[in-house]
Structure formats: structure tokens, C-alpha cells
N, C-alpha and C positions, 0 to 999 in steps of 0.2 A: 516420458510424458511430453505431448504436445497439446501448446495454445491457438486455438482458432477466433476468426472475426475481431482482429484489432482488438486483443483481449490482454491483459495483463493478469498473473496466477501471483499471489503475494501472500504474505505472512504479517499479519497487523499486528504492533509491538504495542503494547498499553503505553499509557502516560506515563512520564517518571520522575521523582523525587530527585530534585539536586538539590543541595544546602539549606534543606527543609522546607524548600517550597515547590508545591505541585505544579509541574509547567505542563500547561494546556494548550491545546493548539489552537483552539478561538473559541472563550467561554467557555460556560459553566453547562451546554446542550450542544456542542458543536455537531455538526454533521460530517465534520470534516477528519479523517482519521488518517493515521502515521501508521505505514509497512515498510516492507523491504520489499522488490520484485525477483521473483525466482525464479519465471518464467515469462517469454514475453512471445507472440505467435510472430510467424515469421513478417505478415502485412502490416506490424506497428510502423508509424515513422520514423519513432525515436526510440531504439531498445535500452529501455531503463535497468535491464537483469542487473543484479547487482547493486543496484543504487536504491537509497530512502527515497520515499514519496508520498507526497501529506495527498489525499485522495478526498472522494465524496462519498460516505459511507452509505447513504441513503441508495448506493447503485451498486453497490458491491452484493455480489450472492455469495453466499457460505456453502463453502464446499468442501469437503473431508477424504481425507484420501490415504491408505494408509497409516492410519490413525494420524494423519498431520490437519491440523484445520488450515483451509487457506481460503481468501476473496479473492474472487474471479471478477476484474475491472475492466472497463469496456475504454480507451486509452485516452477517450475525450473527459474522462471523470480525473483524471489524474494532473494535477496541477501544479507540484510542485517536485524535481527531482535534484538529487543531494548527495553525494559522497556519504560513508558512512562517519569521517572526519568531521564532517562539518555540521552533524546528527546531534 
């Protein structure tokens, strides 16, 4: 599978429970959501494959493949990249 037009193909991981408190990634409406990138097309500038990345969900399109769901991000939406260490 290939990604085209400065796109990113990722897997968004819900929010998650540590030591009983819900950690959110900005508010209680955020637009802003946490993946991993799986895919990245060959014209990004920065190939984030492999790495966490808190995104703009309002830009992300849902796209299924496989039975796997994954957002398809355009590289200017993606704001934040991360080691899965440091996740």
C-alpha cells in the first residue's frame, strides 16, 4: 500500500486511563487526536512512520482497508511527533 499528496495513513489510539485519571489531550472537546503513523507517501518532509503524533482530527478522513480503520492526514495537520517511549 502507498500514500500520496503529503499524506499521512495512521491508526488513532483512544485516550487512556493511568492511575485512575483520564488523560486527554486538550479538554474535554478536543479536536486534536493521538495515532501512530503507518504509512507516510514518499513527498512528506518529515517521515513520521513509526512514531506517535497528536494530529487535527477535524482533517483527518476515515478510511478502512482491510478490515483495519485508519486516518488519512494531510502532513500540515500533524503537530506533534514522538517516540512510542515517550507516548
Amino acid at each position: 500500500m502507498e500514500v500520496y499528496n503529503q499524506r499521512f495513513l495512521l491508526v488513532e489510539h483512544p485516550e487512556k486511563q493511568v492511575d485512575g485519571k483520564l488523560i486527554k489531550v486538550d479538554g474535554e472537546r478536543s479536536p486534536l487526536g493521538r495515532g501512530e503513523v503507518v504509512r507516510a507517501a514518499p513527498d512528506v518532509k518529515n517521515n513520521l512512520t513509526g512514531k506517535y503524533v497528536i494530529f487535527d482530527r477535524r482533517q483527518a478522513l476515515p478510511l478502512k482497508l482491510q478490515g483495519t480503520e485508519y486516518l488519512l492526514v494531510h502532513e500540515s495537520m500533524v503537530y506533534v511527533g514522538f517516540d512510542q517511549s515517550s507516548a
